[in-house]
KOLKE-214578 format. One line per 10 residues: number of its first residue (from 1); for each residue z, x, y of N, C-alpha, C. Coordinates in Angstrom, 3 decimals, padded with zeros to 6 digits. Example, Ala and Ser with C-alpha at 12.3 -4.5 7.8 and 13.67 -1.06 7.14 Angstrom:
2
1 = 007.800 013.190 -005.690 007.800 012.300 -004.500 007.800 013.200 -003.300 | 007.080 012.850 -002.250 007.140 013.670 -001.060 007.870 012.900 000.030
This chain:
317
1 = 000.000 000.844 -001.197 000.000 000.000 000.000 000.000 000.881 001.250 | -000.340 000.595 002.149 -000.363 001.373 003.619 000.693 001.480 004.322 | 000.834 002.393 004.890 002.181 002.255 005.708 001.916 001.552 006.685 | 003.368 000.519 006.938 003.231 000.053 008.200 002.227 -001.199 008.282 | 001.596 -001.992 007.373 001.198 -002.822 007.155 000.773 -003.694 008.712 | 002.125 -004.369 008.742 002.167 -005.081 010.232 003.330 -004.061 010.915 | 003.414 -004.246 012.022 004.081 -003.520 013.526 004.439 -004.757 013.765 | 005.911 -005.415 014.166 006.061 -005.796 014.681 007.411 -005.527 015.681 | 007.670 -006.316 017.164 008.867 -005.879 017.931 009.086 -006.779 018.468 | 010.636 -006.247 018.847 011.518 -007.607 019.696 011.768 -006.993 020.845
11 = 011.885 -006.644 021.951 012.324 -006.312 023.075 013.105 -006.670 024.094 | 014.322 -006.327 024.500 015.427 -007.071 024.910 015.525 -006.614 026.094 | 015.420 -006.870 027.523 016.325 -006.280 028.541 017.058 -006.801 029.087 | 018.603 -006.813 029.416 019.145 -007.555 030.346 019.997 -006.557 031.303 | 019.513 -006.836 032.417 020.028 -006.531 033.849 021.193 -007.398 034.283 | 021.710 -009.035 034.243 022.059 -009.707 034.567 021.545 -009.868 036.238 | 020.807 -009.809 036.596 020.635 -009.900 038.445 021.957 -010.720 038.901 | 022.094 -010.298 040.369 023.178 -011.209 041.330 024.336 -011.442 040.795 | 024.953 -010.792 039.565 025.962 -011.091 039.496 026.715 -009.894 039.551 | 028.519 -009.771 038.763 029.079 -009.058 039.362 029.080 -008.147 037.951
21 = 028.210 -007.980 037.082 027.911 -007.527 035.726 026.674 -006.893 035.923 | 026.079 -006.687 036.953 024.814 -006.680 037.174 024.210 -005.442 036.839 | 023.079 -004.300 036.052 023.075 -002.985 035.343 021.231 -002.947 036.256 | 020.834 -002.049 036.176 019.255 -001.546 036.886 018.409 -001.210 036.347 | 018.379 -000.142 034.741 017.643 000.035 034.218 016.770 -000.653 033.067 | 017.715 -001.485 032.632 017.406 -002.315 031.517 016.114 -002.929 031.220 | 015.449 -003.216 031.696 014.179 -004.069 032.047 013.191 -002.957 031.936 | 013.896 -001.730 032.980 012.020 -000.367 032.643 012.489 -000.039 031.452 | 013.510 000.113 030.658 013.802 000.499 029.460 013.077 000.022 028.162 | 013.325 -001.485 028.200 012.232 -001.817 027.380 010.535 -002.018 027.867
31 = 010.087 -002.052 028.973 009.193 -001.923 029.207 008.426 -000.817 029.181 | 009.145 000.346 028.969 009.096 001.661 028.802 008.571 001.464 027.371 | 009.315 001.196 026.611 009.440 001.393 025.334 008.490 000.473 024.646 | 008.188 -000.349 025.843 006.665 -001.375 024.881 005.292 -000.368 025.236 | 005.248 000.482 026.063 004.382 001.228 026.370 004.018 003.024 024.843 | 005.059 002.896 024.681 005.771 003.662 024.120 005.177 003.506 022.195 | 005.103 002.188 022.290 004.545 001.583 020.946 003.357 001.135 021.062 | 003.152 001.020 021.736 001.597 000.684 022.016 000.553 001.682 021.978 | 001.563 003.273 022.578 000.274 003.837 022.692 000.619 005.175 021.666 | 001.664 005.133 021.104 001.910 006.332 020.107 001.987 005.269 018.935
41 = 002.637 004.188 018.267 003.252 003.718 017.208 002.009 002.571 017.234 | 000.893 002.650 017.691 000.086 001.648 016.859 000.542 000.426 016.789 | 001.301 -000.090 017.687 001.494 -001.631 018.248 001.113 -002.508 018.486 | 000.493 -003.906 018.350 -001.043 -004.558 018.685 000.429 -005.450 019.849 | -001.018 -005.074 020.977 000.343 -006.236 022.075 000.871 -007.462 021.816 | -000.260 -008.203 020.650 000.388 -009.454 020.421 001.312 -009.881 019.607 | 001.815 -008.495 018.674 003.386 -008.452 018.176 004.292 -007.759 019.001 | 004.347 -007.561 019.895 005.466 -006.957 020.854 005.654 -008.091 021.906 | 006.894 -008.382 021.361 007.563 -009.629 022.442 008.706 -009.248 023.370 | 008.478 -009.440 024.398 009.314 -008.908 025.514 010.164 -010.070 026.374
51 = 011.782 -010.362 026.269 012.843 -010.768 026.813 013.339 -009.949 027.515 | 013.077 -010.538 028.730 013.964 -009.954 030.049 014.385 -010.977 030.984 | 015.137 -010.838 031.770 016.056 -011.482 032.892 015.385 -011.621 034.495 | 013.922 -010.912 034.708 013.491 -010.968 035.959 013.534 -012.048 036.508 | 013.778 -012.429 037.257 013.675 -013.814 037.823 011.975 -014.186 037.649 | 011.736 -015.376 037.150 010.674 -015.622 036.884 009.749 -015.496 035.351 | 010.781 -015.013 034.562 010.655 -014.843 033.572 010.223 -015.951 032.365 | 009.514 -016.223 031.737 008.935 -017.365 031.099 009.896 -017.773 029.657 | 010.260 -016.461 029.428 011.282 -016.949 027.942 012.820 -015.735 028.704 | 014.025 -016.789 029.142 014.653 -015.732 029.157 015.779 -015.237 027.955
61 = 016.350 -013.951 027.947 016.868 -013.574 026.487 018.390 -013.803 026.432 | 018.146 -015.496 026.495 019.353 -016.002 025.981 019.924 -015.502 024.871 | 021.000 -015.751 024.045 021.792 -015.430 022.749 021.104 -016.367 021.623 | 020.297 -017.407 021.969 019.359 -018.297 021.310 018.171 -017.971 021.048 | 017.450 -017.250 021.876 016.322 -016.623 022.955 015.807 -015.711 021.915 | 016.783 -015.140 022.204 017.187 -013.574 021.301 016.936 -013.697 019.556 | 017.656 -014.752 018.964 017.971 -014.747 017.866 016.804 -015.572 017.359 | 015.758 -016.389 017.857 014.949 -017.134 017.544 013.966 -016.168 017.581 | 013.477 -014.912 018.394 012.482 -014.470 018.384 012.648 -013.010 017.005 | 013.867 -012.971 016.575 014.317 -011.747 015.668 014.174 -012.765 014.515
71 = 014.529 -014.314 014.457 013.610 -014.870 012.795 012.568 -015.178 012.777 | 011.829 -015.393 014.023 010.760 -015.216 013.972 009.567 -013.881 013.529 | 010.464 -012.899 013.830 009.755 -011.472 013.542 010.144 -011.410 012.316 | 011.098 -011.688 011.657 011.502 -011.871 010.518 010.956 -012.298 008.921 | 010.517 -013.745 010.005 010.220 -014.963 008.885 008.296 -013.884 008.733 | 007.601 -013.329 009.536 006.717 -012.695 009.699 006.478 -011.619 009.034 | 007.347 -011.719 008.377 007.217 -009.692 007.921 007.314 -009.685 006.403 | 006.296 -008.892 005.591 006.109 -008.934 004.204 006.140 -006.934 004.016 | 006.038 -007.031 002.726 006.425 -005.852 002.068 005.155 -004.488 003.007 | 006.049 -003.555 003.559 005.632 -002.672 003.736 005.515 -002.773 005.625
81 = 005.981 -003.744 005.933 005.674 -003.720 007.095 006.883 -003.239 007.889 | 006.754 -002.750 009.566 007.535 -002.361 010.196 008.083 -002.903 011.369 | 009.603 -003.303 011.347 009.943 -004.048 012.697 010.679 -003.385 013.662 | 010.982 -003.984 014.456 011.650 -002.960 015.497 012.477 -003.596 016.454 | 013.605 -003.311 016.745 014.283 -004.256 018.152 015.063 -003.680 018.618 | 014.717 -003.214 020.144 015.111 -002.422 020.951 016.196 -003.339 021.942 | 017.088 -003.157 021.922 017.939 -003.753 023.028 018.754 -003.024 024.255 | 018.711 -003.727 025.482 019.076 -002.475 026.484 020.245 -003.239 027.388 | 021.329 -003.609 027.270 022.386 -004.121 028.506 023.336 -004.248 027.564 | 024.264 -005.202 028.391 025.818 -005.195 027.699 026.163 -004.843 026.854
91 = 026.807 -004.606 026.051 027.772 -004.747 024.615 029.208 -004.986 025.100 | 030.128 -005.848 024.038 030.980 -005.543 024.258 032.148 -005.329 022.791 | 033.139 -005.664 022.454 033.814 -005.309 021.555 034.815 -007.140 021.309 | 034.649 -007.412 019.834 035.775 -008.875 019.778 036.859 -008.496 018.754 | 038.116 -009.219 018.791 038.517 -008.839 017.704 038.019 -009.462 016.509 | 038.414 -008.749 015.446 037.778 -008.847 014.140 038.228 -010.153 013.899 | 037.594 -010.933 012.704 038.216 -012.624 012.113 038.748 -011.738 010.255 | 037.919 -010.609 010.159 037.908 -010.340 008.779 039.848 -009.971 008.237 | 040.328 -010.878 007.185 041.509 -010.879 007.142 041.864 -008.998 006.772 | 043.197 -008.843 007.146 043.966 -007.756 007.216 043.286 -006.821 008.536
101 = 042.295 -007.254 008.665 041.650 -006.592 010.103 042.321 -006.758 011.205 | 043.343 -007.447 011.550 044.001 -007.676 012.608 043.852 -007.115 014.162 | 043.584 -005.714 013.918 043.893 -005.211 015.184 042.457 -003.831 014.691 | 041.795 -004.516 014.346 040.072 -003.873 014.472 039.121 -004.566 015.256 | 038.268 -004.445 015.912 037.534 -004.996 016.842 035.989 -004.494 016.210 | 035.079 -005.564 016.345 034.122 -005.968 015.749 032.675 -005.849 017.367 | 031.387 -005.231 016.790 030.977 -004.892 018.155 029.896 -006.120 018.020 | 029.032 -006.451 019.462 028.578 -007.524 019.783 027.949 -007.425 020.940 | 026.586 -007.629 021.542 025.620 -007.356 022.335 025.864 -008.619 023.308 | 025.750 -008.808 024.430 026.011 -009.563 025.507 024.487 -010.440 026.100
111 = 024.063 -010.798 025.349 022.815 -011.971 025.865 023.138 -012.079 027.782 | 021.826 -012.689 028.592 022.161 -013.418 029.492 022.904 -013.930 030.079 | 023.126 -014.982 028.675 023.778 -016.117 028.665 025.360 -015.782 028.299 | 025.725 -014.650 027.951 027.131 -014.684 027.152 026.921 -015.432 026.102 | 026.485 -015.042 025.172 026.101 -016.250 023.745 026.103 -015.253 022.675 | 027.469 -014.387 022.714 027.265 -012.910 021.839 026.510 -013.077 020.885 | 026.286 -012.316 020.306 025.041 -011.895 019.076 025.897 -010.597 018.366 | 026.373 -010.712 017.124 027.447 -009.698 016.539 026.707 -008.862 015.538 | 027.706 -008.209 015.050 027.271 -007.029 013.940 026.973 -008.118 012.724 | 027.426 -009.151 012.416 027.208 -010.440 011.257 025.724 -010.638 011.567
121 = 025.247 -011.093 012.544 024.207 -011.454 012.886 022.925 -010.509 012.960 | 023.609 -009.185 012.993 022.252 -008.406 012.737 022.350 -008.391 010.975 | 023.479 -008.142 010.320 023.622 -007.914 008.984 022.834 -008.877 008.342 | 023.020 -010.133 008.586 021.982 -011.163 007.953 020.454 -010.979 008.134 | 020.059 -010.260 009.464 019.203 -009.781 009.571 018.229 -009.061 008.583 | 019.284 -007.814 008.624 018.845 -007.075 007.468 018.746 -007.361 006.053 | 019.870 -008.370 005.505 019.494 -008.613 004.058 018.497 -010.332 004.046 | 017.636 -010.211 005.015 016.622 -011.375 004.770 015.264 -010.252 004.864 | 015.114 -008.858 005.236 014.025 -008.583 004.946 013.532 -008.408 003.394 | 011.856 -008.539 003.621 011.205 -008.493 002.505 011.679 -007.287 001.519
131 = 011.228 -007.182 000.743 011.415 -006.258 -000.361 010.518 -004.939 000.542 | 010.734 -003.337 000.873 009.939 -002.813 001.163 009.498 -002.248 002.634 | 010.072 -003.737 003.611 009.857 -003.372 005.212 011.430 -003.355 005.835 | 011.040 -002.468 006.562 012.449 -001.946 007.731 012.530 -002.521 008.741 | 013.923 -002.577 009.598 014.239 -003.273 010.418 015.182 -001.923 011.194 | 014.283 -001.237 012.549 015.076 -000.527 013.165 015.669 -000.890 014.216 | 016.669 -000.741 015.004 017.245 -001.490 015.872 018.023 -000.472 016.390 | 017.260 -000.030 018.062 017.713 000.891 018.806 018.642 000.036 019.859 | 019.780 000.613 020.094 020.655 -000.431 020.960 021.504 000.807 022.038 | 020.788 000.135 023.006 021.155 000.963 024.561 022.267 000.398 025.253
141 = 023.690 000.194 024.711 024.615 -000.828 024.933 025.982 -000.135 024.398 | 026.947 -000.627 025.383 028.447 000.358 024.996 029.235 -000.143 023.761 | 029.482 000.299 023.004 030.381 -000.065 021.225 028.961 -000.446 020.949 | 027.574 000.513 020.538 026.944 -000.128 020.134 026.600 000.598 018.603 | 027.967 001.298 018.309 027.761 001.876 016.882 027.958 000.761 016.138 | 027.740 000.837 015.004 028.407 -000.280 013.903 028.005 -001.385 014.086 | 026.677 -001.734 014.902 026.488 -002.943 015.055 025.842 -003.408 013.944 | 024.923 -002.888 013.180 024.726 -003.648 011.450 026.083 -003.941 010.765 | 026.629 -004.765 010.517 028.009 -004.738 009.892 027.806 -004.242 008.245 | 028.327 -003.330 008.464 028.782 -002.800 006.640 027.418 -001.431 006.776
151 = 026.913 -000.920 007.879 025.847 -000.123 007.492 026.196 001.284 007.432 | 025.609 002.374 006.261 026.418 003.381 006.220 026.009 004.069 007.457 | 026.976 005.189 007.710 027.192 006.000 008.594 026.313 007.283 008.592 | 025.384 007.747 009.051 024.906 009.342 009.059 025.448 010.276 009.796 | 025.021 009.839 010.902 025.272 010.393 012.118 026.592 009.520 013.065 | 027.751 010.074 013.072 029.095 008.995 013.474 029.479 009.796 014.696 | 031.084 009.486 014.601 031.934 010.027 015.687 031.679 011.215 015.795 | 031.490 011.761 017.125 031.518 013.539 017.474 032.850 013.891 017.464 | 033.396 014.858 016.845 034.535 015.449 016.975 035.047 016.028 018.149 | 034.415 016.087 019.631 033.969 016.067 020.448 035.400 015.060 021.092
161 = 036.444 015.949 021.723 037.262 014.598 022.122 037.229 015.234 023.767 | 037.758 013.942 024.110 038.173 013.654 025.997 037.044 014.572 027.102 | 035.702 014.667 026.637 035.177 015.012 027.582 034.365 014.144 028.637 | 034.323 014.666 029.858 034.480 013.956 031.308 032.830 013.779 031.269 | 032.278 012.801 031.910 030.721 012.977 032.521 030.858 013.778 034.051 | 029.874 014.345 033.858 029.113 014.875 035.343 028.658 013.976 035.991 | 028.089 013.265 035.279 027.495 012.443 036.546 027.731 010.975 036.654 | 027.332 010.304 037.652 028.215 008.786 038.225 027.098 007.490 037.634 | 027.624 007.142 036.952 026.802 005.668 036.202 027.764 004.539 036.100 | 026.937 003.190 036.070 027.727 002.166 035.523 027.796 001.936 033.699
171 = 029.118 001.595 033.148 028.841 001.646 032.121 028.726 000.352 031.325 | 027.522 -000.005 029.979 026.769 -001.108 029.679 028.051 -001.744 029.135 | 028.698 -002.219 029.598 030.018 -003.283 029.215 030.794 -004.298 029.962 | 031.041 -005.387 028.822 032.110 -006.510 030.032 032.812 -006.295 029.151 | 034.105 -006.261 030.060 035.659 -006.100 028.810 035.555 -008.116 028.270 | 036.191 -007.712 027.116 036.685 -009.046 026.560 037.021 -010.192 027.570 | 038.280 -009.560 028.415 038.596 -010.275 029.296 038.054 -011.141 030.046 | 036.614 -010.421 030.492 035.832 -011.212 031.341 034.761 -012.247 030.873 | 034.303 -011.847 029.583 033.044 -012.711 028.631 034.757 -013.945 028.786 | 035.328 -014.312 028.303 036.961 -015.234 028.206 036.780 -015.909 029.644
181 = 037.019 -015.300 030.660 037.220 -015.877 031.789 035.616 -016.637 032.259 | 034.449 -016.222 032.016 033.349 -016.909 032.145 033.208 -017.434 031.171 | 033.819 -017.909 029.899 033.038 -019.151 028.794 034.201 -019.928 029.439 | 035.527 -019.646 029.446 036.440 -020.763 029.914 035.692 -021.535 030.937 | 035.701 -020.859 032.265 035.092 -021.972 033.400 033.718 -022.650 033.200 | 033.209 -022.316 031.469 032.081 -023.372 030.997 032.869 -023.932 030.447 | 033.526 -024.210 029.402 034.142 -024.859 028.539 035.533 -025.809 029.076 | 036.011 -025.241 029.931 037.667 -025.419 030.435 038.489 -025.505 029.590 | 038.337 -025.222 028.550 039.754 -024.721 027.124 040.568 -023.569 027.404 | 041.562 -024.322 027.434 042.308 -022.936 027.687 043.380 -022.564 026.742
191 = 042.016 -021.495 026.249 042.316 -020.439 024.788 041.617 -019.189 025.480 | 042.248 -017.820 024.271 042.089 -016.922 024.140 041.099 -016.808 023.371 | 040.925 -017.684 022.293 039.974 -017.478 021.160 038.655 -017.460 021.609 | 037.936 -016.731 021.330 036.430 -016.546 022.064 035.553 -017.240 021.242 | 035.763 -017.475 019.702 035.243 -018.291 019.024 035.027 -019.590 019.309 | 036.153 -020.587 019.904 036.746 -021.865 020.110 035.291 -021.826 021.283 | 035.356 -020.988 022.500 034.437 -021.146 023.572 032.905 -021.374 023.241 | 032.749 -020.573 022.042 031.476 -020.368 021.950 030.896 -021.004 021.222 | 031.977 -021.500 020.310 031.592 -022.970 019.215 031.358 -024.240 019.951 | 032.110 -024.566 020.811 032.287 -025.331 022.271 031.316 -025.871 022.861
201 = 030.722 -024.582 023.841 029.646 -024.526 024.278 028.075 -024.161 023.941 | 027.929 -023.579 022.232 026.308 -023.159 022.556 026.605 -024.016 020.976 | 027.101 -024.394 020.153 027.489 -025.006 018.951 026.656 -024.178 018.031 | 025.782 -025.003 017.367 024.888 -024.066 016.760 024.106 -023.141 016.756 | 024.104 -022.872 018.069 023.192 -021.353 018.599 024.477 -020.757 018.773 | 025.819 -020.382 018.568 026.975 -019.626 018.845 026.474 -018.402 017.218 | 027.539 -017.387 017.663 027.066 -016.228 016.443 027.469 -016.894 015.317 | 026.991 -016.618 013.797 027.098 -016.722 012.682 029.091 -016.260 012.093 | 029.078 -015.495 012.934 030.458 -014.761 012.767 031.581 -015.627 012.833 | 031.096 -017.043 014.166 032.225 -018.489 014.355 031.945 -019.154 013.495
211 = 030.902 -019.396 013.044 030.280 -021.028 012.453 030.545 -020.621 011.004 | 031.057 -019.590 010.383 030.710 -019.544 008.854 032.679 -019.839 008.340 | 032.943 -020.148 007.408 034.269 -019.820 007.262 034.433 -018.441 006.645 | 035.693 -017.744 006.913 035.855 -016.652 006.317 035.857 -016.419 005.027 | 035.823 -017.247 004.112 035.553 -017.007 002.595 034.342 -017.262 002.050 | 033.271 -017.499 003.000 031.600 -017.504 002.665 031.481 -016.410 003.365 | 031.978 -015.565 003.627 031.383 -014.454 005.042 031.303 -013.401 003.883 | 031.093 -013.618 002.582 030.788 -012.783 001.058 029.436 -012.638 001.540 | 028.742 -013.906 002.024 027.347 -014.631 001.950 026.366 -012.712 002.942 | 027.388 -012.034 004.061 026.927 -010.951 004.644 027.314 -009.364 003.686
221 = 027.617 -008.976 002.334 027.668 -008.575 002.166 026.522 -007.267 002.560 | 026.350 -005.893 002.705 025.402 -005.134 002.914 024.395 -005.298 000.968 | 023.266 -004.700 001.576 022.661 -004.420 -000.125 022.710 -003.300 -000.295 | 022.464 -002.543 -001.427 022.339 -001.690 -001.903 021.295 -000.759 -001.131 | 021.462 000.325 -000.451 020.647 001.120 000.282 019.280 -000.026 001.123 | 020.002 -000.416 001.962 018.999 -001.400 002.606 018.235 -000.498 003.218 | 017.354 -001.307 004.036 016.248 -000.824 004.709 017.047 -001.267 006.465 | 017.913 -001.268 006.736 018.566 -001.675 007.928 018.782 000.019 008.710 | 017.998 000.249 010.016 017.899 001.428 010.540 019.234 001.267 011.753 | 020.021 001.678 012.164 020.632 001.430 013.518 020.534 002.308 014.311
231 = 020.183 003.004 015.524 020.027 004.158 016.359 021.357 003.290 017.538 | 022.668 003.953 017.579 023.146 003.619 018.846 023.148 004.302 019.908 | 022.999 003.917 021.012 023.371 004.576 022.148 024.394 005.549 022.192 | 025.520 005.040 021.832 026.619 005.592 021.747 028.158 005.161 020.376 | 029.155 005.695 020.298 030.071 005.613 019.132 030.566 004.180 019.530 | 031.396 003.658 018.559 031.719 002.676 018.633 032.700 002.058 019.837 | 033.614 003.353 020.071 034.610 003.230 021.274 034.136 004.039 022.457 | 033.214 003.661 022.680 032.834 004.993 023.725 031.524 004.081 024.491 | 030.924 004.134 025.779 030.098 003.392 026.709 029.145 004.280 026.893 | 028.039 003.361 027.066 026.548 004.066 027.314 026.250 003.770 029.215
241 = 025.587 004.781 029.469 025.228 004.972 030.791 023.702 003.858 031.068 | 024.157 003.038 032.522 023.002 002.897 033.241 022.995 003.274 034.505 | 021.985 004.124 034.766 021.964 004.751 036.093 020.892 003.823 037.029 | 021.024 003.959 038.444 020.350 002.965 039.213 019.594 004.007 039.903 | 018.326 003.118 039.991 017.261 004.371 040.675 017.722 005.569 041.935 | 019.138 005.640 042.838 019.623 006.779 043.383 020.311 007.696 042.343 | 020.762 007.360 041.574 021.289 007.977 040.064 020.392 008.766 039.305 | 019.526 008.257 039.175 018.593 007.923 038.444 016.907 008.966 038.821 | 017.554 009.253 040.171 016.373 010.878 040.427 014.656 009.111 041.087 | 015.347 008.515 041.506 014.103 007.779 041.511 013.260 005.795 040.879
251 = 014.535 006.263 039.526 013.942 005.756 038.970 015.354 005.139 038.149 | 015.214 003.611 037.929 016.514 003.044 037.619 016.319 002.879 035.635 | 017.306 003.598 034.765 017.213 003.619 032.872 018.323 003.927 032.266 | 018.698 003.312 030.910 019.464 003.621 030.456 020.045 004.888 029.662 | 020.104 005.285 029.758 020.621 006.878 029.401 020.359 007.160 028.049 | 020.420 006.373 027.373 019.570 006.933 025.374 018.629 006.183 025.539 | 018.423 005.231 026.360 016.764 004.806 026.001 015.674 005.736 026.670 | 016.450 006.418 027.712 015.474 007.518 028.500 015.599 009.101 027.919 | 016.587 008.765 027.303 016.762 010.371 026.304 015.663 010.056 024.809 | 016.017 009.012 024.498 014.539 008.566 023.076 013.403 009.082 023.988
261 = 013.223 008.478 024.890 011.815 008.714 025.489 011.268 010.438 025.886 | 012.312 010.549 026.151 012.105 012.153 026.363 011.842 012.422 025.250 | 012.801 012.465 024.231 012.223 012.969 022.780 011.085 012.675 022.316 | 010.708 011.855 022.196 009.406 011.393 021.294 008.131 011.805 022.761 | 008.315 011.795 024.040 007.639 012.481 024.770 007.466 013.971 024.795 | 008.576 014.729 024.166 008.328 016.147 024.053 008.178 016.387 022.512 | 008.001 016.067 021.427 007.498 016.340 020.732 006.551 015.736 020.177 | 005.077 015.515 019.924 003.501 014.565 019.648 003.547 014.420 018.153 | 004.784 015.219 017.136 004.785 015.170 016.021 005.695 014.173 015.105 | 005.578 013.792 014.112 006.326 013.129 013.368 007.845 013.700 013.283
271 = 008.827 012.324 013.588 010.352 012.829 014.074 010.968 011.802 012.950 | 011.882 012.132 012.072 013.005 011.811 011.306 013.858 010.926 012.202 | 014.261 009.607 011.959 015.482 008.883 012.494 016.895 010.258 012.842 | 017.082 010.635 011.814 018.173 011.716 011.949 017.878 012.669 013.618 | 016.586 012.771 013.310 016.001 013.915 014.592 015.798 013.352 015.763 | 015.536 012.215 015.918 015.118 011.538 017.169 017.267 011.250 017.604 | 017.916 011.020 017.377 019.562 010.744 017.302 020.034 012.381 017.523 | 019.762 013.232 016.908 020.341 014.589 017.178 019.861 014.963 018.755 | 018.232 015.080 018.757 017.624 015.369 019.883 018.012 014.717 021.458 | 017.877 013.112 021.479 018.746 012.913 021.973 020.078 012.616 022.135
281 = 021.021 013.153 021.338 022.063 013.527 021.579 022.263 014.867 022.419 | 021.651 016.046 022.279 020.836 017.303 022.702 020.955 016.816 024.540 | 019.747 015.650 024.861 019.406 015.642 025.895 020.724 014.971 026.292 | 021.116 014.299 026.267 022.178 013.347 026.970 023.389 014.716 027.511 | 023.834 015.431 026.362 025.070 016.406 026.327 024.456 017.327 027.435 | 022.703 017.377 027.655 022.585 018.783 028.371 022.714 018.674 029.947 | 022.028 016.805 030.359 022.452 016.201 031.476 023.846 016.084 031.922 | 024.611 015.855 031.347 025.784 015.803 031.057 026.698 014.442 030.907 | 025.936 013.815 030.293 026.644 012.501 030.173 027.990 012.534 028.559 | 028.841 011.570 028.519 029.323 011.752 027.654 029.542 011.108 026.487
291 = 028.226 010.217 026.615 027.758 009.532 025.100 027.350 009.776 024.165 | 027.987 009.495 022.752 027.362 010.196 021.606 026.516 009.805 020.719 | 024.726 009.141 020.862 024.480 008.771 019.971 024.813 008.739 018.026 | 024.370 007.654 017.070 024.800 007.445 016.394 023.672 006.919 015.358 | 024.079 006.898 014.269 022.766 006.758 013.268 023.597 006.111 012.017 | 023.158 004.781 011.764 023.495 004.000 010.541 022.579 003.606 010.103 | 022.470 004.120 008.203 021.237 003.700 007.805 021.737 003.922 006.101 | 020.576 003.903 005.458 020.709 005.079 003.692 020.373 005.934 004.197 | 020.870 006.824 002.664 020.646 007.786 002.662 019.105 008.605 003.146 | 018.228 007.556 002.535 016.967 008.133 002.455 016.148 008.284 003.646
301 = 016.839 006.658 004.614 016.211 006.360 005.508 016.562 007.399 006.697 | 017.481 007.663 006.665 018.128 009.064 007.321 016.620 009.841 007.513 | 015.998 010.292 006.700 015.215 011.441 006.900 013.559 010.719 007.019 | 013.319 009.204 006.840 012.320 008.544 007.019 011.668 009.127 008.509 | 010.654 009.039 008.639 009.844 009.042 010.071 010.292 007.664 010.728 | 010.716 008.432 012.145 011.013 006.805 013.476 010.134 006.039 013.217 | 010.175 004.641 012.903 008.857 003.392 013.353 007.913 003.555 012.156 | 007.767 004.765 011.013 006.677 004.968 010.117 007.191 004.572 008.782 | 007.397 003.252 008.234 007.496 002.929 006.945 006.933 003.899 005.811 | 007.427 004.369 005.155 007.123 005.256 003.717 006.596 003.907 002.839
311 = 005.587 004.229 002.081 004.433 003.826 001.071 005.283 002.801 000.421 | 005.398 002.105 000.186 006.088 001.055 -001.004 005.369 001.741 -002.373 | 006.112 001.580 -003.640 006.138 002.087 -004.620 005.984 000.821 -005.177 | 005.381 000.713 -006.266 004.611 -000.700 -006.595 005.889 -000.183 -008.534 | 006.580 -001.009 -008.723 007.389 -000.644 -009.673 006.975 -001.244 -011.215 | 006.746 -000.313 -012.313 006.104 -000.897 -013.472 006.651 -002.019 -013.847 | 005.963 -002.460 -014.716 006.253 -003.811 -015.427 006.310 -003.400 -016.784
């Protein structure tokens, strides 16, 4: 079979405009990065779907938005083919529901809308692909390690403790506190539980993580060496940089989505998931920021080519 069959992508930016959450690069980030596939990764424009927040925007990337256009790429994709979903704004961190977890916190990407989208929700992700095609998912967003839930670790925590950034960015996060204080004044419940809000208000478009009970949440187990790629921005407890075009030398991006780009811009050759995560890790440490990209995947996929599906193996009978 051919590699790479179909190309397909999801593209996420959120800036939030006018509000008090509001980030700059997000939007050239993935727009960057649709350019990026188009003209190195063999992209046909009419599988690259692009959610962003511009005002004027025709589909915006609600937490609904979002999740309708990732089963859609989904429900689309057969053996050998390659997907991709780049996401660039918030993250933030919930506590865990998983029992004895008590005081572990569970990571979760910040839609538009506040309509989180969790590590459950990519996990289901991953165990609905076909037999054969990958699902990489670069995430330019703070706690955005561990966002496949249950995915192994390659590339993790830097041993790397308490070092300072050089330089002045906002970082891609709303504390808990505040996603709480904006679903309340939708909802007017007054709870702590972030679940209660979100069940509340978006019901069945709320994450998979509220709506399931905890003794079907078997139903997200990981598979056996999936095909689930994760590239994070940064470690799980630790925030990713967005710089605003005075920051920014010009030009307003998120700090690993513009360090990927550098990479795969300075080298024209075939790059290993592992290598594209080291490299920019490389660039980020040399600017001096103090985020540590991160790499969850298998074993194998570890050393796979970025975006280039390996041959499917057609297995005897």
């Amino acid at each position: 079979m051919d590699k790479g069959k179909k190309r397909l992508a999801v593209l996420v930016g959120c800036n939030y405009p006018n509000t008090q959450h509001e980030l700059h690069g997000c939007i050239n980030d993935v727009v960057a990065m649709r350019d990026m596939l188009l003209e190195r990764f063999g992209f046909d424009p009419s599988h690259v779907q692009l959610l962003i927040d511009a005002p004027g925007s025709s589909v915006m990337p609600t937490g609904a938005n979002i999740k309708a256009a990732l089963n859609k790429m989904l429900n689309q994709a057969e053996a050998g083919d390659v997907l991709f979903f780049h996401y660039s704004g918030h993250g933030t961190r919930i506590p865990s529901l998983k029992p004895g977890h008590h005081f572990r916190q569970d990571e979760a990407i910040v839609p538009c809308d506040f309509n989180l989208i969790t590590d459950v929700d990519f996990r289901k992700l991953v165990n609905q692909l076909p037999k054969g095609a990958s699902l990489t998912i670069l995430s330019d967003s703070c706690h955005s390690g561990g966002l496949i839930d249950k995915e192994k670790e390659q590339i993790g925590p830097s041993t790397v403790k308490n070092t300072t950034s050089s330089v002045s960015y906002k970082a891609k996060r709303i504390p808990l506190e505040s996603i709480l204080e904006h679903l309340t004044s939708l909802t007017s419940i007054n709870t702590s539980d972030i679940g209660t809000h979100l069940l509340e208000y978006f019901g069945a478009d709320a994450s998979l993580k509220f709506r399931i009970p905890l003794l079907e949440s078997d139903l997200f187990k990981s598979l056996k060496a999936d095909e689930g790629i994760l590239l994070s921005g940064c470690q799980a407890n630790e925030t990713s940089a967005d710089m605003n075009a005075i920051e920014g030398g010009g030009k307003a991006y998120g700090a690993f989505s513009n360090a990927v780009q550098m990479v795969l811009k300075g080298n024209s050759g075939e790059l290993s998931n592992k290598q594209v995560v080291m490299m920019a890790r490389k660039v980020l440490e040399t600017r001096g920021f103090e985020q540590h990209p991160c790499l969850y995947c298998s074993d194998e996929n570890a050393d796979v080519t970025f975006l280039w599906q390996p041959e499917v193996e057609v297995e005897p009978h």
